[in-house]
N, C-alpha and C positions, 0 to 999 in steps of 0.2 A: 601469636601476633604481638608485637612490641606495641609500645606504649604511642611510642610517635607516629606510626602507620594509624594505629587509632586516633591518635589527635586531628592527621591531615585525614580522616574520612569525615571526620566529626562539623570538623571544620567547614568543611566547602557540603558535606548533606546531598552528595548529590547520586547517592545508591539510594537515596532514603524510602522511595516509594518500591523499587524494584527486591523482591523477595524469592526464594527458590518459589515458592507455591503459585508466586504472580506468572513467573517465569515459566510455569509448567503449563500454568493455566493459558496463558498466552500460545504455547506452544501447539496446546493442543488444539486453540480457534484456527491455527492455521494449518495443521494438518487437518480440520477437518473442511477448511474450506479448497483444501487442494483435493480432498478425496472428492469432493462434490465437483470440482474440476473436472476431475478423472470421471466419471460417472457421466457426467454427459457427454465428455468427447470421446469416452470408450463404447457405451452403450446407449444412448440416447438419441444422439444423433443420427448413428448410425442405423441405428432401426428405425429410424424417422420419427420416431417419439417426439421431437423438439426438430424444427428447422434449423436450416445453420444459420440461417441469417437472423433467426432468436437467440440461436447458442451463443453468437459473440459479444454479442451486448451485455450478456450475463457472465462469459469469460472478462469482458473491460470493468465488469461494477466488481465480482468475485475477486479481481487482483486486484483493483482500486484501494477494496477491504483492506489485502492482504499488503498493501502499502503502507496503508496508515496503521495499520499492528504495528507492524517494522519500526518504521520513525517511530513511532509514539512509543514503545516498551524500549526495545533493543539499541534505539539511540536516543535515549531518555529525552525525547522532545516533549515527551508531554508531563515534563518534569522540570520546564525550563519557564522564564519569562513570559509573559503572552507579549510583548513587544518583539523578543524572538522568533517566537512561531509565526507572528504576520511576516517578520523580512524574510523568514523560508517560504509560507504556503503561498505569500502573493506573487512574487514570480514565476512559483512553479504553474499558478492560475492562467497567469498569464503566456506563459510559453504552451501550453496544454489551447486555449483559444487563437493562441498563435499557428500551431500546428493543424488546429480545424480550418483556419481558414485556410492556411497553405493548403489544403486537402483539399479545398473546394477550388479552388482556383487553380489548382493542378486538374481538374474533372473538368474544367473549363476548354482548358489548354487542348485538352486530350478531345472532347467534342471538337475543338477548332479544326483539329487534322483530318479528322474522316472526312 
C-alpha cells in the first residue's frame, strides 16, 4: 500500500470502526438470523408449532434486525453523524407509517365493495 492511499484513508477515518473481525462478526448475526428465518418457515410453521399469522410479525421484526445490521456495518451509517442518521431514519419513519396507513385504508376500500 503506497503512502498516499494511506494518507487519504487516514484522512477522511472512515474504515475506522469496521475491522475483518467486526465484519465476520456481523456476518455471522446475520446468518444466524436468516437460519432462524428458515427454521420457522420450514418447520415451524408448517407443523403448526407457530401460527402464521405469528410467524410474520416475527419474519417483519427478524428482517427489521437484519436491516439495521446492513445500514449500520456494511454502509457505515453507524459511523457517520447523528445529524446524518436522523435525515435517513426519519423519512424512512415516516414512509413505513405512510405505508400502514395506505394498508388500512386500502382494507377500507376493499370492505366498501362487498
Amino acid at each position: 500500500m503506497s503512502t498516499e492511499t494511506t494518507e487519504v484513508h487516514a484522512e477522511h477515518g472512515e474504515h475506522d470502526g469496521m475491522s475483518k473481525k467486526r465484519i465476520i462478526k456481523v456476518a455471522l448475526i446475520l446468518s444466524a438470523i436468516t437460519c432462524v428465518e428458515f427454521i420457522i418457515a420450514l418447520f415451524l410453521v408448517p407443523k403448526g408449532i407457530i401460527p402464521g399469522n405469528v410467524a410474520n410479525p416475527i419474519y417483519i421484526v427478524l428482517t427489521l434486525f437484519k436491516a439495521f445490521y446492513i445500514v449500520a456495518y456494511f454502509m457505515h451509517l453507524k459511523f457517520e453523524r447523528m445529524s446524518l442518521i436522523f435525515a435517513i431514519i426519519v423519512p424512512i419513519l415516516f414512509i413505513i407509517g405512510l405505508i400502514l396507513v395506505l394498508t388500512n385504508e386500502s382494507h377500507h376500500w376493499i370492505d366498501l365493495r362487498l
